[in-house]
N, C-alpha and C positions, 0 to 999 in steps of 0.2 A: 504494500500500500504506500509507503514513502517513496517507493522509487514513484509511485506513478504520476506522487504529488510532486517529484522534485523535477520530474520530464515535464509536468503540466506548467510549473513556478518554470522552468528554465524556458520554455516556448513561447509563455507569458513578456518575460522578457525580452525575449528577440524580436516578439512580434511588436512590440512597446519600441525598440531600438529601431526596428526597418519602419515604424510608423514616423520617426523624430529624422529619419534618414530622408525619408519619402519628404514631407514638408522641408527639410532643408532644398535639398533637389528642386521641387517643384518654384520656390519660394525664390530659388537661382534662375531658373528658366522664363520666370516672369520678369525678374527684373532684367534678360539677357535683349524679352521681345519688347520690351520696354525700351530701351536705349536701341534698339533696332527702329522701332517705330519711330522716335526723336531723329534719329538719321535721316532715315528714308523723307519725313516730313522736312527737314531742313534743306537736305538734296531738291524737293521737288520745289520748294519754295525759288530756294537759290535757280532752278531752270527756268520755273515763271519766271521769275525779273529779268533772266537773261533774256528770253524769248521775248519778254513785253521790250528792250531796248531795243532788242533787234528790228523789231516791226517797228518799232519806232524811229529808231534812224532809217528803215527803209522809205519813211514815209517824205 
């Protein structure tokens, strides 16, 4: 009987660790598409103004 509590207590824990692993992880990844999206929106900003000059000195 102890062994089965001490398999149960020991699985407990891991599953507790791969839960605290998991939100780490995920918690990384959000803030990776975060600073992606801040990119990509400053890039496309930075090409409007390029393309609004362009059309505008072609004018």
């Amino acid at each position: 009987m102890k062994e089965a509590e001490s398999i149960r207590d020991n699985a407990e824990k891991k599953m507790k660790a791969a839960t605290a692993y998991m939100a780490t992880v995920n918690k990384a990844i959000a803030e990776q598409e975060k600073e992606r999206k801040a990119a990509r929106e400053k890039k496309d900003n930075k090409d409007n103004k390029d393309n609004t000059q362009n059309n505008e000195s072609k004018k």
